[in-house]
N, C-alpha and C positions, 0 to 999 in steps of 0.2 A: 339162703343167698350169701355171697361174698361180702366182706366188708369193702367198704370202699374208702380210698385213703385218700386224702391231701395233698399237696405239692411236696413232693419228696427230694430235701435237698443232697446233693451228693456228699457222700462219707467216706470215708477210710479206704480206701483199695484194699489195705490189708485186709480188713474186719470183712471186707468180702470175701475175700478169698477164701478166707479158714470159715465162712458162714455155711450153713445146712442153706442148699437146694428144693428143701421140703415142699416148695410151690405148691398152690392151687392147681385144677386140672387134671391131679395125680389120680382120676377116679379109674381103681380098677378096671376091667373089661375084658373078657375073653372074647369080646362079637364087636366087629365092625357098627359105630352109628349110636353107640353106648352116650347114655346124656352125661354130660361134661359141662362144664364151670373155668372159665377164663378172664383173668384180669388185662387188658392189654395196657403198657404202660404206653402213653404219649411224650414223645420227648422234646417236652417244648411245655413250658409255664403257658401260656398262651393260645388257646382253644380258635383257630381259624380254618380260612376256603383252602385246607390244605389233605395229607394224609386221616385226617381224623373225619374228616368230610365225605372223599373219593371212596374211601373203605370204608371203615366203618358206620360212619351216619348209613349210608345207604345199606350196605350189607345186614345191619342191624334192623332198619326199617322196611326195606322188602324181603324181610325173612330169608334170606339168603343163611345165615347163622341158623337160626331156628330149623331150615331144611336140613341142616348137619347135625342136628339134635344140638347143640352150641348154643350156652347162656354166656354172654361176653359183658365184661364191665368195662371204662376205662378209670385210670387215676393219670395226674398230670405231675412230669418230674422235668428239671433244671436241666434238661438237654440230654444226649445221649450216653453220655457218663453217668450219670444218673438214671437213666433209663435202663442201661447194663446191671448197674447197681442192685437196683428192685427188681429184675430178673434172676440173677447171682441168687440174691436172700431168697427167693420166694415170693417178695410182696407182690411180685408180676411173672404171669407166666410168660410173655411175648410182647415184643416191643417191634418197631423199625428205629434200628440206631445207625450212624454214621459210622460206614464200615471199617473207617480206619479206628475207629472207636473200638470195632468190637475185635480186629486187630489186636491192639494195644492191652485189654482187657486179657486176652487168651493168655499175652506175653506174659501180663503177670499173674497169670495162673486163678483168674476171676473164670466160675466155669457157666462159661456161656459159649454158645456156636450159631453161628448163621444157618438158614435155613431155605431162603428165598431172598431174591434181592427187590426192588419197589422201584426207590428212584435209581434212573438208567443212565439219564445224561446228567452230566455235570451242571448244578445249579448253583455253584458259587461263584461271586464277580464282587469287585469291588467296586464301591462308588462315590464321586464325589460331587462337589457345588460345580454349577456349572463355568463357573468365574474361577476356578480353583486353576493353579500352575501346575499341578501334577498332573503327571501323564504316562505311569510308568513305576514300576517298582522301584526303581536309581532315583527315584526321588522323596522316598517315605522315608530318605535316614533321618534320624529327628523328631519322627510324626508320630503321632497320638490314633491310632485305628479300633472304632467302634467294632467288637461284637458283639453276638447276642448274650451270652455268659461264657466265661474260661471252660465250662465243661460242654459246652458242646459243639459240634462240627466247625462253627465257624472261628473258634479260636486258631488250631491246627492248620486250616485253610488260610488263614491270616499268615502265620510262620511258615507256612510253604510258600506262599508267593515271595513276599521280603526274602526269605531263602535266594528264590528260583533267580532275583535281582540281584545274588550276592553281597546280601547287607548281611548280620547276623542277628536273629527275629529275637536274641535272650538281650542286646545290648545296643540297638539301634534305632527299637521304636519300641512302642508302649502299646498296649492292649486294655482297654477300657469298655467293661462290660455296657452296655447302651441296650440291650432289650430288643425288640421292634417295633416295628408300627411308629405311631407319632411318638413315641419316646427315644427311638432311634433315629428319629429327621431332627428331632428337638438337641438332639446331641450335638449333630451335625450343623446343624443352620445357627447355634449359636457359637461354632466354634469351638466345643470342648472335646470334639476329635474332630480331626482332618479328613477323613476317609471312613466308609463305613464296610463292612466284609460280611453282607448276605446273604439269603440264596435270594432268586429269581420273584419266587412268588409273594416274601415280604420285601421286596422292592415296591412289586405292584401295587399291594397295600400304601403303599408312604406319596404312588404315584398318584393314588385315587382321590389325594387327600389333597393333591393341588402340586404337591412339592416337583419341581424338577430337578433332574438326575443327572451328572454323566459318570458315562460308566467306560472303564480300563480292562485293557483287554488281555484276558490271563495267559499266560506261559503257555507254551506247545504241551509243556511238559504236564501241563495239568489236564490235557485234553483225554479222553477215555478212561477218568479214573469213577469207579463207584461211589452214592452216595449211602445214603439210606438201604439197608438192607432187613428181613425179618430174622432177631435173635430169640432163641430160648436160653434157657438153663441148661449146662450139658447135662448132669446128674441124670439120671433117669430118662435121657432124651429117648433112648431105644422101648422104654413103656409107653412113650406117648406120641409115637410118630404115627398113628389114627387120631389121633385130637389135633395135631398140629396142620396134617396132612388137610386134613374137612374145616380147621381156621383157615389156612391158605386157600382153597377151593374157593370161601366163600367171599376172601378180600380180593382177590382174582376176578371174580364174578363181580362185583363189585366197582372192579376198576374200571374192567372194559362198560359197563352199565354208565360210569362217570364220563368217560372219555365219547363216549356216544351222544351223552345228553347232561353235559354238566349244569346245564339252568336247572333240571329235575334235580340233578345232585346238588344241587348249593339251594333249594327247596328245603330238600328232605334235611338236609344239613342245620337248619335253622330249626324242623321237629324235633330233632335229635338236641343239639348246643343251641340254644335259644339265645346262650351267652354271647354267640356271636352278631348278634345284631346291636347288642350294647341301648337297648332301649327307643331304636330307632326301628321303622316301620321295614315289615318283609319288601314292598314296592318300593321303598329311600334306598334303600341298600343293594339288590339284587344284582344291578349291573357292575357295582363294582366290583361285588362280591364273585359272580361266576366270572370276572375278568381275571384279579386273583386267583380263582379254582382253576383255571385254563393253565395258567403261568405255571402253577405246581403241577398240573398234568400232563405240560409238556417236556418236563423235567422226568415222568415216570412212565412215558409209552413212547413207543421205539417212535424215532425221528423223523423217520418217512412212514408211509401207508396210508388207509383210512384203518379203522376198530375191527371191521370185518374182516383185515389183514392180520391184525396182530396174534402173535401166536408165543407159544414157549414162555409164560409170562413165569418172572420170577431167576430164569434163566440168568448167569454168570461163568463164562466161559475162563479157564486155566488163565490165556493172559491177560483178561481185565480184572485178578485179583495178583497176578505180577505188578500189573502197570496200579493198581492202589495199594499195594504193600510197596513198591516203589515213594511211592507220594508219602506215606504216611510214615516212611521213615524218616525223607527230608521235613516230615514237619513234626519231626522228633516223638511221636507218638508210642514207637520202636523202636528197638537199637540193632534189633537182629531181624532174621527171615523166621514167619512163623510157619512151621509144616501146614499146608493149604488141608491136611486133612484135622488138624486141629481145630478149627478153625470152621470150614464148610462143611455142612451136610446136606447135598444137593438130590438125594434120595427119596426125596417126599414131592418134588416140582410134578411126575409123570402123573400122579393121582391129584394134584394139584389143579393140573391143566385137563383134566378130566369131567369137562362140563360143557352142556349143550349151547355152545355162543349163540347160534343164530337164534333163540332164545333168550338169549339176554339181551343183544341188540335190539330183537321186538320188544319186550317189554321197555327198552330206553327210548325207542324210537316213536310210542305209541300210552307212553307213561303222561296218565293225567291225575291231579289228585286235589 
């Protein structure tokens, strides 16, 4: 078995760069379906009704991995800089990071490449008290704005919007790491930031908890930019696009399984992360919890349809990595245009999307346990 690691905080850019790729996963193979060993890094301190839920709890627990011959672990890192990070080294062979993350990463020569994208629509928005006089970017010169940590998604997001209002995000307002959940309402409601810059689904969480919200409504410019997308290690990527290919099959399977019947998935999620019920009963929890998993899934499947509809999962079209290498330069992450082939490797989606749906729908649709 793999080791499994602890919260992995973010290091050096450099020391990754020039780090060996060696990862886990690296198992030989001449034959298609070869058993394999995967660490997925989570990029988030914080185990909830999110990605780690949708995919893998499920995936993991109706043997969805296991049919791909796939032993999958996770360990938990400080966002998706960190998540990059322990890709980069090896500590992890596959993550979902924040694409302008892995962007940013290529530029400085960290060798990691996307493979599949996750979340589709834009899940970040900012938020404030409901009493608050802000209403609008032109009004945060001065202000103190909670994210979740410097390194991950939602700092960037933070500095594009103030950007997109014309303030300048390095000398007009302040970034103050606040977490989520009730550590990031606690920020908030006592005044030690103005505004808070999350995604969608830990809103939901802070709304479950009683807190009310109002929330500011993002830039045009922010509108069809990518979130989350699936990184490896580039080193050796062309040895292991059969392992990577039957991981994506099986969080694909996975997804559409969540989005069909997210009460089963935020079940099986509690089998899987028991952490997320925090000591409180499966029946106290559930509703808010798959209200949460809902929030985060409709951030990762396409915006209109029903499940039966959804198709091409994983899918990233030329210019919604324009329109996110856009974004992710105003929020300084880049300084230049990274070659899209640096970058994407969208060669693995067609075997990806190579599984029997109406199949998984029945099993979501008919799933008792």
């Amino acid at each position: 078995m793999k080791q499994k690691w602890g919260l992995l905080p973010a290091a050096l850019v450099v020391a990754v760069a020039l780090a060996g790729c060696g990862g886990s996963g690296n198992e030989p193979s001449g034959e298609q379906g070869a058993p394999a060993e995967l660490t997925f890094a989570i990029a988030s301190a914080v185990i909830g009704p999110k990605e780690e839920v949708a995919m893998f709890a499920v995936a993991k627990e109706l043997g969805y991995f296991a049919e791909e011959n796939l032993t999958v672990e996770t360990i938990n890192t400080d966002g998706s800089v960190a998540a990059l990070q322990a890709v980069a080294t090896g500590s992890a062979d596959v993550t979902a990071a924040d694409s302008g993350s892995i962007l940013g990463a290529v530029e400085k020569n960290v060798p990691v490449k996307a493979i599949g994208g996750l979340v589709q629509n834009w899940p970040w928005v900012m938020a404030v008290k409901p009493d608050s006089t802000i209403t609008g970017g032109a009004d945060l010169r001065g202000k103190k704005i909670g994210v979740i940590s410097l390194a991950s998604g939602s700092a960037p997001y933070a500095r594009a919007y103030v950007a997109a209002a014309g303030l300048d995000p390095a000398k007009d307002v302040e970034l103050l790491p606040v977490g989520v959940g009730a550590q990031a309402a606690a920020a908030l409601n006592d005044g030690q930031v103005d505004v808070l810059a999350l995604y969608t689904q830990a809103y939901a969480v802070i709304e479950n908890s009683g807190t009310t919200l109002k929330y500011l409504d993002n830039p045009d410019a922010l509108n069809g930019i990518r979130s989350l997308s699936f990184a490896v290690g580039a080193r050796g990527l062309d040895d292991k696009k059969d392992v990577y290919t039957r991981f994506l099959r099986a969080a694909y399977k996975a997804m559409l399984f969540s989005a069909n019947n997210p009460e089963a998935a935020m079940r099986i999620g509690y089998q899987v992360f028991p952490q997320i019920l925090a000591g409180k009963s499966a029946d106290e929890q559930l509703a808010n919890d798959v209200r949460s998993l809902q929030a985060w899934l409709k951030t990762a499947t396409p915006a209109t349809g029903e499940p039966k509809d959804f198709a091409d999962w994983g899918a990233i079209s030329e210019q919604e990595w324009t329109k996110t290498q856009a974004y992710t330069k105003e929020a300084g992450q880049i300084t230049g245009d990274v070659p899209l082939a640096d970058v994407w490797e969208p060669g693995l989606l067609a075997g990806a999307n190579d599984f029997d749906k109406a199949a998984v729908l029945d099993k979501a649709a008919n799933y008792t346990k």
